[in-house]
C-alpha positions in Angstrom: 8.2 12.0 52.4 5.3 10.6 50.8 3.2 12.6 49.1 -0.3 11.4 48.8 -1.6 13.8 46.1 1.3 13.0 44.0 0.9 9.6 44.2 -3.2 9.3 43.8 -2.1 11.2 40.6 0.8 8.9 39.5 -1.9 5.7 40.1 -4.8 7.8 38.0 -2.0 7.0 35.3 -0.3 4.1 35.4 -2.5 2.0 38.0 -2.1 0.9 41.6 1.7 -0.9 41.6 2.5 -0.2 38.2 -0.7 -2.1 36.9 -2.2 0.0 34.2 -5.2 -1.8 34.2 -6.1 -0.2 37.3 -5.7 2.8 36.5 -8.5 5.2 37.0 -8.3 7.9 34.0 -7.8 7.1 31.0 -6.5 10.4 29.5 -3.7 10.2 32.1 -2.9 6.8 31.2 -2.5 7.8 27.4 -0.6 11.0 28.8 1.7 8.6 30.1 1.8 6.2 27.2 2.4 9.2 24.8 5.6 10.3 26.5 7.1 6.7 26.7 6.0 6.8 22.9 7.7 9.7 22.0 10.9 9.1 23.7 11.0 4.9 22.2 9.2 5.4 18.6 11.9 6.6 15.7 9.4 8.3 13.6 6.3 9.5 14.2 4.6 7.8 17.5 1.6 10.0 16.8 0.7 8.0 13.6 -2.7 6.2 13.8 -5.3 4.5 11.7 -8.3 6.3 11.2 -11.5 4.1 10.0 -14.4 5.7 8.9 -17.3 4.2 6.8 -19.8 5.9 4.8 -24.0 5.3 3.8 -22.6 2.2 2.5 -21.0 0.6 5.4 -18.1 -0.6 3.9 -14.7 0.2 6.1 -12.0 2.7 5.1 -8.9 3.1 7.2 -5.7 5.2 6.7 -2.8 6.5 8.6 -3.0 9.9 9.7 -1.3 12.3 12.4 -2.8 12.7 15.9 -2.5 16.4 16.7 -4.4 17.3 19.7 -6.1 15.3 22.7 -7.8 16.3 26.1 -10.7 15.4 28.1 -12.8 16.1 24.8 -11.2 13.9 22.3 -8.6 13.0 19.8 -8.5 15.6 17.0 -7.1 15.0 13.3 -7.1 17.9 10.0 -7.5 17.2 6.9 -9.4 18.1 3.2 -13.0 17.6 4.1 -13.6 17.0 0.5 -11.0 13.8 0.5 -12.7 10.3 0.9 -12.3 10.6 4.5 -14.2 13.7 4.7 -17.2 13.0 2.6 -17.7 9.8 5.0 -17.3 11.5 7.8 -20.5 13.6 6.4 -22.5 11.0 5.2 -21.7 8.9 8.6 -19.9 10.9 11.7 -18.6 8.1 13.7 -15.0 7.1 13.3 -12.3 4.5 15.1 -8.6 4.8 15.7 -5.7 2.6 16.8 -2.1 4.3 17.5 0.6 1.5 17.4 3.8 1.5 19.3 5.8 -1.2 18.2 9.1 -0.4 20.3 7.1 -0.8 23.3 4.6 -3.5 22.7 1.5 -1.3 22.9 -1.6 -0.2 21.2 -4.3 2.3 22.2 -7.9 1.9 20.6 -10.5 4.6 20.4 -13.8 5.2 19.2 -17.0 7.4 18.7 -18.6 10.4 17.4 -17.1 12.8 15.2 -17.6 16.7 15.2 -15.7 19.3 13.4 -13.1 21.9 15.3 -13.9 25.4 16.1 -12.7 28.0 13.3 -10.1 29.6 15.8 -8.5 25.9 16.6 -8.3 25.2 12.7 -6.8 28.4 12.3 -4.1 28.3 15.1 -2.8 24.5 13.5 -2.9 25.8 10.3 -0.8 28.3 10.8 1.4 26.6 13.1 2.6 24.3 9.9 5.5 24.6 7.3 4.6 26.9 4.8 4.9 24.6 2.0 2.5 22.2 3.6 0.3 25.1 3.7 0.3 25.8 0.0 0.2 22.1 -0.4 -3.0 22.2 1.2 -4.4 24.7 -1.2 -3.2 23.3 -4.0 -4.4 19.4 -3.6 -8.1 18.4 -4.1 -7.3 15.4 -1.9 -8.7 12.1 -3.2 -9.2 12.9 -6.6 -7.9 12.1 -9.8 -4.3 13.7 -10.7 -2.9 13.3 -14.0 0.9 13.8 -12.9 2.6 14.6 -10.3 4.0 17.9 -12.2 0.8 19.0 -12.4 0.4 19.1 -8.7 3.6 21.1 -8.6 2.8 23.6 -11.0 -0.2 24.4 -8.6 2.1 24.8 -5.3 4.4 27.2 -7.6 2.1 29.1 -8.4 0.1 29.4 -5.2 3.8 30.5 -3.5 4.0 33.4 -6.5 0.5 34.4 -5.7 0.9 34.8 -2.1 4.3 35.6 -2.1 6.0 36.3 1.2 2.6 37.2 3.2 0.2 34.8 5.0 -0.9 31.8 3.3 -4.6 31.5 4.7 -6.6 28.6 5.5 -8.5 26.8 2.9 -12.5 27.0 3.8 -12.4 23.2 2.5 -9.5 22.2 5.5 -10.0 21.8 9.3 -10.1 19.2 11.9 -12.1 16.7 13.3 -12.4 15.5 16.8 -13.3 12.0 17.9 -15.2 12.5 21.4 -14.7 8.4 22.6 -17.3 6.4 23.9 -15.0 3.3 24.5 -10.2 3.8 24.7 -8.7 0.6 25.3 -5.4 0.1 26.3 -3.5 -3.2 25.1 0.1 -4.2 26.3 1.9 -7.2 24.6 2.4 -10.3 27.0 4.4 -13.3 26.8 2.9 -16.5 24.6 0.0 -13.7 23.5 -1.5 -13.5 27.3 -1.9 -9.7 26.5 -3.1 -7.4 29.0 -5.8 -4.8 28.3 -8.5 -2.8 29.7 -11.0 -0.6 28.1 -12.7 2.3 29.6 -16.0 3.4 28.9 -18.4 6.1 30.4 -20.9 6.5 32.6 -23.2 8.7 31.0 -22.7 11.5 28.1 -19.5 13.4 28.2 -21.1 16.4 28.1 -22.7 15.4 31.4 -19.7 14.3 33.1 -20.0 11.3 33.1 -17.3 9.3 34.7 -15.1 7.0 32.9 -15.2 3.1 34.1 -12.4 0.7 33.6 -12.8 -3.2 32.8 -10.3 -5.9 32.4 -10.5 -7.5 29.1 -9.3 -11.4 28.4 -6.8 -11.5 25.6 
C-alpha cells in the first residue's frame, strides 16, 4: 500500500520521480547523497575542500574531513592557530565542495563560520585514536618544523607524560561550523549538460527561514 508520508519524505530527498532538482530539502538530499557516497567512494567520501580567505582577500583552500552536519551546518576541527584558523578569525566566512568521483557528483556550500560548543569539541576529541590525540598536542599546525623527528620526539613524549590516562583537549583545538547561505547540488551529465540546483533561504536560519530550490544551467 502506498504510503503517503513515506513518500512526501522520499521526494523531500531525491525529488519528485527521481529528479533531485526537485527536491524540497536540501539536508535530505545530501543525507541521501552521503549514503550513496559512502557505499561507492574507496576512501574517505567525507573529504572536502575548505576555502577560507583572510584581511587580504586572497583564497586558501585545503582538503579536510567533514565530521558532523544537520539543519545547522557542516562542521570541521582543527588547530585554530593553523593558517586556516587565523583566517577564519580575521574573516569568518568560508566555502566547501565534497567530490564524489565514483558517482559523478559534487555538493557546494557556503557561509558564515562560528566555533563549536566546548561539550561538542570535547565529545569528537575524545571519540579519536589516541595517537591523533597526542598528535594534536604535539603539532603547532602551520608552522615551521625543522624535521620530522622533531615532531616525534614531541608525540613520545606527550604519550610518557600522560601515560595510560586521558589525553585532554588542547584549548587551541575545536571545530568550526559553516551555517550555509547557498548548497548546490551538481550531477555529471552526458556531453557536460550537467544538472544542478542550488538552494538558498528565505530569511536567517535562526528565523526559520525556509530553504528555496532553483534550477541552475550548466
Amino acid at each position: 500500500m502506498d504510503d503517503p508520508a513515506s513518500r512526501s519524505a522520499a521526494e523531500n530527498a531525491s525529488g519528485p520521480e527521481g529528479d533531485f532538482t526537485r527536491a524540497t530539502d536540501p539536508w535530505a538530499l545530501f543525507a541521501a547523497w552521503m549514503a550513496e557516497a559512502e557505499a561507492s567512494e574507496p576512501n574517505d567520501p567525507n573529504a572536502m575542500a575548505l576555502a577560507t580567505a583572510g584581511t587580504d582577500g586572497l583564497p586558501d583552500v585545503r582538503v579536510v574531513l567533514l565530521k558532523g552536519v544537520d539543519a545547522r551546518g557542516f562542521v570541521f576541527y582543527t588547530n585554530v592557530d593553523s593558517a586556516k584558523g587565523d583566517e577564519l578569525r580575521e574573516n569568518p566566512q568560508a566555502a566547501l565542495v565534497l567530490h564524489w568521483k565514483s558517482l559523478g557528483r559534487q555538493v557546494r556550500a557556503r557561509g558564515p563560520v562560528t566555533r563549536v560548543t566546548a561539550e561538542e569539541a570535547d565529545a569528537y576529541f575524545a571519540s579519536r585514536a589516541r595517537n591523533s590525540r597526542l598528535g594534536a598536542h604535539a603539532s603547532r599546525q602551520s608552522r615551521p618544523l625543522a624535521d620530522r623527528a622533531t615532531l616525534e620526539r614531541a608525540v613520545e613524549a606527550l604519550a610518557e607524560r600522560y601515560g595510560e590516562g586521558p589525553v585532554p583537549r588542547p584549548e587551541n583545538w575545536t571545530g568550526f561550523r559553516i551555517a550555509p547561505v547557498s548548497i548546490e547540488f551538481w550531477q555529471n551529465g552526458p556531453f557536460r549538460l550537467h544538472d544542478r540546483v542550488r538552494f538558498t533561504r528565505d530569511g536567517e536560519a535562526s528565523d526559520g527561514g525556509a530553504w528555496r530550490g532553483a534550477r541552475l544551467y550548466p
